[in-house]
N, C-alpha and C positions, 0 to 999 in steps of 0.2 A: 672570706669563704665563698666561692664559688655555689651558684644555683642553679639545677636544671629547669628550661623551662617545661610546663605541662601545657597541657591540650584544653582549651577551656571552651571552645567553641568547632563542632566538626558538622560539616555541610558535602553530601553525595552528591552530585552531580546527575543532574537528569536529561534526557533526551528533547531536543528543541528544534526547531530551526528558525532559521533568519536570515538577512539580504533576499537574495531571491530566490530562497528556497534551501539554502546548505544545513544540512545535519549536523546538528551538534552537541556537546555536552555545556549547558548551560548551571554551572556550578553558583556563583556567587550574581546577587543584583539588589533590587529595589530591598526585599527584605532584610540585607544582611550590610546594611551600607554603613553602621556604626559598630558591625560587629568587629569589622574586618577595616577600618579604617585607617590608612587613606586607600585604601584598594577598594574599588565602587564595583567592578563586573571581574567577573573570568570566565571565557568560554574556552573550552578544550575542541580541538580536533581530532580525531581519531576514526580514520576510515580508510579499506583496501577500494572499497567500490566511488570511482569519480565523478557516478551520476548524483553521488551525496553532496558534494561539493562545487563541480565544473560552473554554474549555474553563476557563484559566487557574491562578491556584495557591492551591487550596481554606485554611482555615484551620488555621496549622502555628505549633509553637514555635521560636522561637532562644534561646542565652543567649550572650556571653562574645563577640561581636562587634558591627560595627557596619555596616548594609546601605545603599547607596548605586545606585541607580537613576534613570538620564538617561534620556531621551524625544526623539529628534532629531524621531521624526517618532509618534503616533499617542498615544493616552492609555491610562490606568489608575487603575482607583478602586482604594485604599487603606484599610483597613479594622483598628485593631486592638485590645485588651483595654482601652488606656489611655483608649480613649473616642474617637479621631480618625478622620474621617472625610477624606477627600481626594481630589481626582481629578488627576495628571499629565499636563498636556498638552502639546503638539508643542514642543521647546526646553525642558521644565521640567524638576529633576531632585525628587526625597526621598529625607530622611537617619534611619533608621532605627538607634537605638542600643537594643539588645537588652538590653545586660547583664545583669542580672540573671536576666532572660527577659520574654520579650514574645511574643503571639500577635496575630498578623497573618494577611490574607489580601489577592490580589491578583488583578483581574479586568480584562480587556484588554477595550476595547472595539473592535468592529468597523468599521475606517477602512480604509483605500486601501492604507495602509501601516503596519507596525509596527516602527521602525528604532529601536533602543535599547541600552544595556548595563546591567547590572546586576553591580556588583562587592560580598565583603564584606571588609573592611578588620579585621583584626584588633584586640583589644586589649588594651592590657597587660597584665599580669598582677595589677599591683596594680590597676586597674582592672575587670575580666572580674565582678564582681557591683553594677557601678554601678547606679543608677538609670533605668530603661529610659527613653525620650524619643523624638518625631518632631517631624521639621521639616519642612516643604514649602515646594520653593524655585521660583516662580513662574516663568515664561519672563522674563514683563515686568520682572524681578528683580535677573536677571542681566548684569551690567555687560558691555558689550562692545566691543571694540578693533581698530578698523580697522587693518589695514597693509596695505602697498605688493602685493598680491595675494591679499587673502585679509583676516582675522578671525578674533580671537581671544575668544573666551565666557567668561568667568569664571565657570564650573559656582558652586565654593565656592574658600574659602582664601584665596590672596595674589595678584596680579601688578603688577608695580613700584609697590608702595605700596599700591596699589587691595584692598580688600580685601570678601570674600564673605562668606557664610555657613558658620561654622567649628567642627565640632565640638570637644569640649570636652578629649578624651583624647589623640587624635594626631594632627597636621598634617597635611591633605590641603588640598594645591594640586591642583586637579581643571580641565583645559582642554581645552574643545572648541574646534579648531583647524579652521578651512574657507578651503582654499586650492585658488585660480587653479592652472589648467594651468603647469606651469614656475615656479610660485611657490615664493619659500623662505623662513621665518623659523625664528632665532635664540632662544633661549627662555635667560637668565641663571638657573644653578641652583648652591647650596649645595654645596658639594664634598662634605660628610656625608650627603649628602640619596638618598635610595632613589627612583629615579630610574624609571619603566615609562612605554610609551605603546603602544594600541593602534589599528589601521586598523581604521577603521570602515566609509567606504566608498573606491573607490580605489585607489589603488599609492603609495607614494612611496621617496625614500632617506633613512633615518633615520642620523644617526652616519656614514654613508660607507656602507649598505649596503641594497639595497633591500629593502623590505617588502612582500608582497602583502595583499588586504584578506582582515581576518579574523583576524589576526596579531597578538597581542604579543610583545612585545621588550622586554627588560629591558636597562639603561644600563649602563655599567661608570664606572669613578672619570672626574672632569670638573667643572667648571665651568658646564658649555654645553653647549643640545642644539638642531642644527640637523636642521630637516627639508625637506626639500624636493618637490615634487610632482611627480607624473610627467606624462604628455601631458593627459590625461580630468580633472587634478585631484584632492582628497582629503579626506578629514575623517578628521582623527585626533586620537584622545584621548590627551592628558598626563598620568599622575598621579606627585605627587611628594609624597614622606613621610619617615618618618623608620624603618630597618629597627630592628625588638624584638631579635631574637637572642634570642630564648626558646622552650621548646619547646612543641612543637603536639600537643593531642589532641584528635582531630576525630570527632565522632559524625556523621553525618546533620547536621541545623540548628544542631547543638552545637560550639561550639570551646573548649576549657580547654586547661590548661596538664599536666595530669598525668589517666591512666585513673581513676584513683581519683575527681578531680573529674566526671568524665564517667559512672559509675556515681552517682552522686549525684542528679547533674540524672533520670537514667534511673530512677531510685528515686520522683524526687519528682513526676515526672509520672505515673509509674502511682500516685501514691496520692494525686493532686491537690494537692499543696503547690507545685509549680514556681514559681509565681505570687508575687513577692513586690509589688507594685503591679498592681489591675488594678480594674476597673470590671463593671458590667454589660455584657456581652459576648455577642453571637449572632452566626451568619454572616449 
């Protein structure tokens, strides 16, 4: 017998900024990092005006996670130590594996619109000093699947058989969902599987409970997750993984698993060592 999942945890999104100044919707963080597990941040973009954003997020370190940045609508050049270059355009997302550490920087360009999310996804433990790596996953790329009101994007990961671009440490099934006014799809999911989706733009009923845009909502146990749209319609993102159940110590760009590892990294960037992979590198 099939189980829907329900809503067990819902988080509004509030108004922040960060890098050098870009406006944002700051949804998930330091409070919610066992709610929503292995998803550690989500920030939303959504602005017409590019004094919110142009400014963008100068050159900065990560270690011990992995950054994951969709583009519904407007671009971003990408920049970082390993030597890649990139620009994210409207529909496109890139996959940013820090591990070990990686310097990046991220600069929005001035368009109509700036509609996006930007989440970082945890990593294991025995993982957290891999090999840092980027991927850039093209609009033209990404597989997509009509139904009965609406369309389903296969960001990265899995959907029935079909399969994306996949990181190499934890399972991210990652779906941009664009549905018809009064539309509703069915999404088959793993009973073990760590289940989040957020409204992007919209209203809908997620699990039997409505959502406003802006919102994430974490799944409780289930099989299956139905969503359905409200009058206007909706785009909502998917993401399903697999929860760590390990503990979290989170600096700034930095996530390990214990203080001691987090003094470490803090040690090795004031004395330049952080870098275990890196290239000739300027902003």
């Amino acid at each position: 017998m099939t189980t829907d999942r329900q809503i067990v945890k819902t988080v509004k999104g509030r108004r922040a900024q960060d890098g050098a100044g870009v406006s944002l919707v700051r949804v998930l963080g330091n409070e919610t990092i066992y709610d929503f597990d292995p998803i550690l941040m989500l920030d939303s973009f959504d602005s017409t005006n590019p004094e919110d954003f142009s400014a963008g997020f100068p050159t900065h370190p990560h270690r011990g996670i992995e950054i994951v940045t969709f583009l519904a609508e407007g671009s971003v050049r990408h920049k970082d130590n390993l030597g890649h270059e990139a620009v994210v355009g409207d529909g496109g997302a890139q996959w940013l594996t820090a591990g070990s550490g990686a310097f990046h920087s991220e600069y929005m360009s001035a368009t109509d619109r700036l509609l996006g999310v930007q989440l970082w996804l945890n990593l294991p433990r025995k993982d957290k000093m891999c090999p840092p790596a980027y991927h850039s996953i093209e609009s033209h790329d990404i597989q997509e699947f009509p139904f009965d009101g609406g369309r389903l994007r296969l960001i990265c990961g899995e959907y029935r058989g079909h399969r994306g671009y996949q990181g190499k440490y934890l399972p991210l099934d990652y779906y941009d969902i664009i549905l018809d006014p009064h539309a509703t799809l069915t999404i088959d999911t793993a009973s073990e599987a760590s289940v989040m989706a957020f409204m992007l733009q919209g209203k809908a009923v997620i699990g039997g409970d409505r959502v406003e845009e802006k919102t994430a909502v974490k799944l409780g146990d289930g099989d299956r997750l139905t969503i359905s749209a409200a009058d206007h319609g909706a785009e909502v993102l998917v993401m399903i993984s697999r929860k760590l159940d390990e503990p979290v110590a989170w600096y700034g760009p930095i996530v390990m698993n214990t203080m001691g590892e987090i003094k470490t990294a803090v040690r090795e960037l004031n004395e330049g060592t952080f870098l275990k992979s890196k290239t000739n590198y300027r902003e």
